[in-house]
GULO-858801 format. One record per residue: residue in one letter; z, y, x of N, C-alpha, C in turn. Coordinates in steps of 0.1 Angstrom, whole numbers, plus 5000, padded with zeros to 4 digits. Atoms other than C-alpha are relative to their C-alpha. Layout:
AZYXZYXZYX/...
This chain:
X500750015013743330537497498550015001/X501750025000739430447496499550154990/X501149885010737130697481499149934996/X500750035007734830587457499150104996/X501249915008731330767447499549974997/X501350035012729630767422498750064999/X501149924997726130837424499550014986/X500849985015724130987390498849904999/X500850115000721830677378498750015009/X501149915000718630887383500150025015/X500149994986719830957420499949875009/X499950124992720630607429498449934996/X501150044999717230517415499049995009/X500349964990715430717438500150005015/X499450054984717330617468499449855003/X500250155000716630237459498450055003/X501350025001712430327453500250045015/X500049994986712730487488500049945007/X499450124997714230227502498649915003/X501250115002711929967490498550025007/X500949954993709030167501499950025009/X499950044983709930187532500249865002/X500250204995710329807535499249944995/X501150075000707429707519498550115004/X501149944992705429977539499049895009/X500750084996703129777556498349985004/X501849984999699229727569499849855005/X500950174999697329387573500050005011/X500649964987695729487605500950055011/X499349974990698529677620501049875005/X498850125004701129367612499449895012/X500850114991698729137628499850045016/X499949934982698529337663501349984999/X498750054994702129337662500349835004/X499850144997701928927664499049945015/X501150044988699028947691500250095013/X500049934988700429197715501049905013/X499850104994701829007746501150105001/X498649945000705229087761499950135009/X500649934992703729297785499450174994/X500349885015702629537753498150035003/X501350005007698729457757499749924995/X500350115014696529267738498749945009/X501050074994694029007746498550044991/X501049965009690329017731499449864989/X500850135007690028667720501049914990/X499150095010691828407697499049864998/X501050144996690928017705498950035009/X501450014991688528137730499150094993/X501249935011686528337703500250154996/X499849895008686428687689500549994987/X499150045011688728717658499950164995/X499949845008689129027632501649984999/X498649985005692729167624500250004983/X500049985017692029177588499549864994/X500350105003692828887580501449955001/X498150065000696228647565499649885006/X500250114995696528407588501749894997/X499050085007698328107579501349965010/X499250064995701427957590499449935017/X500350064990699827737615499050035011/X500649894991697628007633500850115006/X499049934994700728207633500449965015/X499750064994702027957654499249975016/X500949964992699227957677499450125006/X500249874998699028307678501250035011/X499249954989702228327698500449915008/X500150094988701628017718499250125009/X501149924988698628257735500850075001/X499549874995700828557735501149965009/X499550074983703028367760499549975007/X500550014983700828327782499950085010/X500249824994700528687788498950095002/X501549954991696928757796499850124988/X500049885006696229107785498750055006/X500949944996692829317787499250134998/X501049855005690429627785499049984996/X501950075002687529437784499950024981/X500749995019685629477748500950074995/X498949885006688129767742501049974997/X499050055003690829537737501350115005/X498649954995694629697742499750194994/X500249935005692930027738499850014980/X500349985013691830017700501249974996/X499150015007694829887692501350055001/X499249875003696730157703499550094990/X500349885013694530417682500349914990/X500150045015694530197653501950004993/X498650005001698430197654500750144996/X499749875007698930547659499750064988/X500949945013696530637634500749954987/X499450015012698230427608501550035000/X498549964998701630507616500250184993/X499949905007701030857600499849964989/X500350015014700030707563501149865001/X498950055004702530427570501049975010/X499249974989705130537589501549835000/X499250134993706730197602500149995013/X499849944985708430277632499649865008/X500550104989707329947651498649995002/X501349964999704030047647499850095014/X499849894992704530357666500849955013/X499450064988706930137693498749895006/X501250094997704129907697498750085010/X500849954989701830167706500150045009/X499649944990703630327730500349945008/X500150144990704229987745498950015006/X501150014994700729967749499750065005/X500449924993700230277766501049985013/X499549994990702930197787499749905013/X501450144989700529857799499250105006/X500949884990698030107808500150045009/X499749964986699930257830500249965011/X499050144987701729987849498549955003/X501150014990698429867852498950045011/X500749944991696530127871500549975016/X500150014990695830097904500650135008/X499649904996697330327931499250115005/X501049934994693630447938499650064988/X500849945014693030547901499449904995/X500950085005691030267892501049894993/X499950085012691730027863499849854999/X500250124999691729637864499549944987/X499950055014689829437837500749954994/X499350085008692529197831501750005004/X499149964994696029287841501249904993/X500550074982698129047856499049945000/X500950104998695428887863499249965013/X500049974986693928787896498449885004/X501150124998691128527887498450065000/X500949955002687728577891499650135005/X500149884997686628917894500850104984/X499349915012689129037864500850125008/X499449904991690729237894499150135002/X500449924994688329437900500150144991/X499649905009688229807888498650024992/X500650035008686229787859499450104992/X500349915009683930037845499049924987/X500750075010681829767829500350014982/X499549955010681529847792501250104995/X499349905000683130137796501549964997/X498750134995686629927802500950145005/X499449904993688030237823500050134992/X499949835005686830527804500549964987/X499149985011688230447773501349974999/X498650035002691530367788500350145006/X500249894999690930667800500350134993/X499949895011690330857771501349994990/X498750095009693630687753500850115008/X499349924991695730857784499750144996/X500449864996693931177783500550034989/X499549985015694931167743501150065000/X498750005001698131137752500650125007/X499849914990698431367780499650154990/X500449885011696731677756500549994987/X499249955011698731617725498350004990/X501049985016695131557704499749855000/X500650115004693531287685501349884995/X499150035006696631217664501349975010/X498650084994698831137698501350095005/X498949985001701031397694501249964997/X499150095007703231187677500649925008/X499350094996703930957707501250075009/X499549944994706730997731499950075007/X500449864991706831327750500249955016/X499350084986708531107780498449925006/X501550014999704630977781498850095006/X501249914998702631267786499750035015/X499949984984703331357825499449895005/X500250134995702830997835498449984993/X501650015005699430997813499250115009/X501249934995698331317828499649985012/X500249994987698931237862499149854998/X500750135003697330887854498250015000/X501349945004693831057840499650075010/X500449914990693931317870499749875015/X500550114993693930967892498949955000/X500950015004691630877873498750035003/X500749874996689431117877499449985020/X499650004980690131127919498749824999/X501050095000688830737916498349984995/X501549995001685630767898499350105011/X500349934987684831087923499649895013/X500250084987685430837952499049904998/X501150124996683230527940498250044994/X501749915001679930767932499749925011/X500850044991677530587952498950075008/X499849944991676130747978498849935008/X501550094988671930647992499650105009/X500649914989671230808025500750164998/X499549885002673831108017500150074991/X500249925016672831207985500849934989/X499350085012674931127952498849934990/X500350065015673830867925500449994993/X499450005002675230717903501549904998/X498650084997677830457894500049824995/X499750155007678430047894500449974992/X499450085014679729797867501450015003/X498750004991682629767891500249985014/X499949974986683929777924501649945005/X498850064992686329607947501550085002/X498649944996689829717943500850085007/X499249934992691029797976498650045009/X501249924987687529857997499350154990/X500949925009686230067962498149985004/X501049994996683229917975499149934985/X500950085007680129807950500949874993/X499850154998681229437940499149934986/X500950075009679529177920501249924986/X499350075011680929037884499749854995/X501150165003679428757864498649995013/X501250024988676928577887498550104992/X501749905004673928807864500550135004/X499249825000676329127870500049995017/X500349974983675029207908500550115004/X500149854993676129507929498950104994/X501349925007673729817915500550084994/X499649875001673730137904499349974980/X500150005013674030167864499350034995/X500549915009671930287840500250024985/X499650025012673930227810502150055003/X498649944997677630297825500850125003/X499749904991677230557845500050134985/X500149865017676430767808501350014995/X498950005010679830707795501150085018/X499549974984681330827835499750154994/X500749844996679131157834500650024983/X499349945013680631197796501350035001/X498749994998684031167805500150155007/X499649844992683731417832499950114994/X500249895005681831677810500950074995/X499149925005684631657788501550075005/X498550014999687531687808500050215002/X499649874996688832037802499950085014/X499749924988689632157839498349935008/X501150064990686432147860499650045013/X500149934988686432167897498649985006/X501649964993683632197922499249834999/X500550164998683531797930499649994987/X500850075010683131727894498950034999/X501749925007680231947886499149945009/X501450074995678631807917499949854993/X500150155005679231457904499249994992/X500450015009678031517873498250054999/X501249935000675131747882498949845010/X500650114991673931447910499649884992/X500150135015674531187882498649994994/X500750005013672431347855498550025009/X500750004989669731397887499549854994/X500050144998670031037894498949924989/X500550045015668830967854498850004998/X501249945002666231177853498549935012/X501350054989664731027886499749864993/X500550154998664930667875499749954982/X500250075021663830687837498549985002/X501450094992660930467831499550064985/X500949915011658430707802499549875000/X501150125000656230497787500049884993/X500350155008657230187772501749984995/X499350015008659930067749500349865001/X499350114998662529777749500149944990/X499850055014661829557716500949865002/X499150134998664529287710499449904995/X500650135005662329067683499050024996/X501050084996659229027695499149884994/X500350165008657428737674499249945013/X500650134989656528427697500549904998/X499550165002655928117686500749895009/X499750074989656427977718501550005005/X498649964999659728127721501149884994/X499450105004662727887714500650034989/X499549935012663828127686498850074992/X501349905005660128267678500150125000/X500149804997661228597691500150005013/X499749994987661328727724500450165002/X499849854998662329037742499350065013/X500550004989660029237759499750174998/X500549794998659029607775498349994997/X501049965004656329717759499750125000/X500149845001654230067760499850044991/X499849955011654630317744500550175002/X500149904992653930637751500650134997/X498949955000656530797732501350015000/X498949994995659330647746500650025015/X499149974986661530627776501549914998/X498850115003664230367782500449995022/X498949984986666430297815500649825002/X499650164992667029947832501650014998/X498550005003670729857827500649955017/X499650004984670829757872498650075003/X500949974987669129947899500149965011/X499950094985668829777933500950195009/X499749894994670930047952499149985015/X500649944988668830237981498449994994/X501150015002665630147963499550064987/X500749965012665830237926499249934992/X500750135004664229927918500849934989/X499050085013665329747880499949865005/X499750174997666529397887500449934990/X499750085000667529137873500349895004/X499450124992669128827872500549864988/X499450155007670228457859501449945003/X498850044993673028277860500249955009/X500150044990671828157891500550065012/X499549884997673028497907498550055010/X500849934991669328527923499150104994/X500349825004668228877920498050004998/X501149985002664528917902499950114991/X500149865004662429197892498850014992/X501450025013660229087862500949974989/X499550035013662229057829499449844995/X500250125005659828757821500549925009/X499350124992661128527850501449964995/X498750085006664328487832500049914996/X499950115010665328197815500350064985/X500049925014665228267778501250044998/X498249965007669128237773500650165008/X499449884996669728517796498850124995/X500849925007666628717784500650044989/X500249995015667428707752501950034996/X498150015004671628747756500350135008/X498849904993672229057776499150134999/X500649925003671029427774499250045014/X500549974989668929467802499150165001/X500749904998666929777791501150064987/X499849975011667930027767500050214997/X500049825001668530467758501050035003/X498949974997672130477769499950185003/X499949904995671430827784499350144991/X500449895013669331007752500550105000/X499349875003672131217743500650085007/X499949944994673331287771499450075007/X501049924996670531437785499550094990/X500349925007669131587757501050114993/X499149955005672331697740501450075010/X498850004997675231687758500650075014/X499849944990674831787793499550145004/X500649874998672632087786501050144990/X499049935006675532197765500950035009/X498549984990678132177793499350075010/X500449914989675332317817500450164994/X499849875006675632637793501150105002/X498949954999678832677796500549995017/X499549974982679132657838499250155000/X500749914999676832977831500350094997/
């Protein structure tokens, strides 16, 4: 004999709004990373070749093109791609708890992993094998913010308590690799530490060159987000503090007092009537984005890959398209490192 229940109107109401609310939970932005993540569980940075926003209804026939690219597989770190769209997932997954949000992310952390190297180091474009996407990639901080995603995970803060616990070992030991690798590719003139390239060859960890303007050279814009990572990592052994102390050394030796990096410049002559140029200025201080390693010398370069040391010899398009000077290291000198010195004391 069946049983029959009867539920009081008022209760079945309630059950139904629930319900519904949970199925039409939902986010623009999250929805749309679930259509753009590859099978692999990262995410690429481009759509048609171009930068694209998530906030945005895309129509039927973009859909469709949306998961032609995500068959192809290509997945990256570059421009923070894979990264952000893990935080942005976790993050909304507590205000709208849609559990494929939350499996999504954890996918993506699990690209992360799979793709580190067995030296610690991080590949820009994972599989990937063209170009210099192999290489381990601190360029735009590419590494440290996959970095900092792991380390999230691994400490239980910055909402990622929430992911699987079966995660966290494999994150920490990932970030403590981590860690080991940047240590190892510190660059190193006549014995003394400096600080650190855009990226570096894979298996030699040697220097390597990227785009034909992206030369071998010691950073002045990358190495700040390096020496920040380290500051913060909770546990701090001997090697780091030298790292970091050598580093912030390194900074101080090669900052150029004096003159200031203006982006628009008025010049008629210019192809846009602006130009970009160092100018003085006797209350700033700014920092070359390459240094010629062994010399300290700011270089530049063209798409030509040949290495010059005048900002005006460029051709305009490259003058005028990449950050060659800038303050990357302000805070950390003034703020940041004199706070962590405090505390070694």
């Amino acid at each position: 004999m069946k049983m029959i229940y009867h539920f009081p109107k008022v209760i079945l109401t309630i059950i139904i709004c629930f319900m519904m609310s949970w199925v039409n939970a939902q986010d623009l932005q999250a929805d749309n990373m679930l259509l753009f993540q590859r099978d692999n569980g990262g995410w690429f940075k481009q759509f048609h070749e171009k930068p694209f926003s998530y906030n945005v209804v895309f129509a039927p026939v973009d859909k469709e093109a949306i998961a032609a690219e995500v068959k192809e597989g290509a997945a990256t770190i570059d421009n923070d791609a894979t990264n952000k769209e893990i935080r942005y997932l976790v993050n909304i997954y507590k205000t709208v708890s849609n559990p494929r949000y939350l499996a999504a992310a954890e996918k993506g952390i699990r690209y992360l992993l799979q793709s580190q190297y067995a030296n610690g180091g991080f590949p820009q474009y994972y599989p990937d094998r063209g170009l210099y996407r192999n290489e381990i990639t601190y360029n735009d901080n590419a590494m440290i913010n996959t970095l900092n995603v792991l380390r999230d995970v691994a400490l239980h803060q910055n909402g990622f308590e929430i992911v699987d616990q079966q995660l966290v070992a494999p994150c920490a030991a990932a970030v403590s690799k981590g860690v080991d690798c940047i240590l190892k590719t510190q660059i190193k003139v006549d014995g003394k530490l400096t600080a650190w390239c855009q990226q570096y060859n894979e298996k030699t960890l040697e220097p390597a060159k990227a785009r034909a303007y992206e030369l071998p050279s010691i950073s002045g814009a990358e190495s700040v987000g390096i020496i920040e990572f380290l500051i913060s990592q909770p546990a701090q052994t001997p090697e780091t503090r030298r790292a970091i102390t050598a580093a912030v050394a390194w900074l101080n030796a090669v900052k150029i007092t004096g003159y200031k990096f203006v982006i628009n410049v008025p010049d008629v002559n210019a192809p846009e009537g602006k130009d970009r140029r160092l100018l003085p200025d006797s209350n700033s201080t700014v920092w070359a984005r390459f240094y010629e390693i062994g010399t300290n010398r700011p270089f530049f370069c063209d798409r030509d890959g040949i290495k010059k040391y005048d900002l005006r010899e460029l051709s305009y398009e490259r003058r005028d398209n990449y950050g060659w000077y800038g303050t990357w290291p302000k805070k950390l000198l003034e703020n940041d490192y004199p706070a962590w010195l405090k505390k070694q004391n």
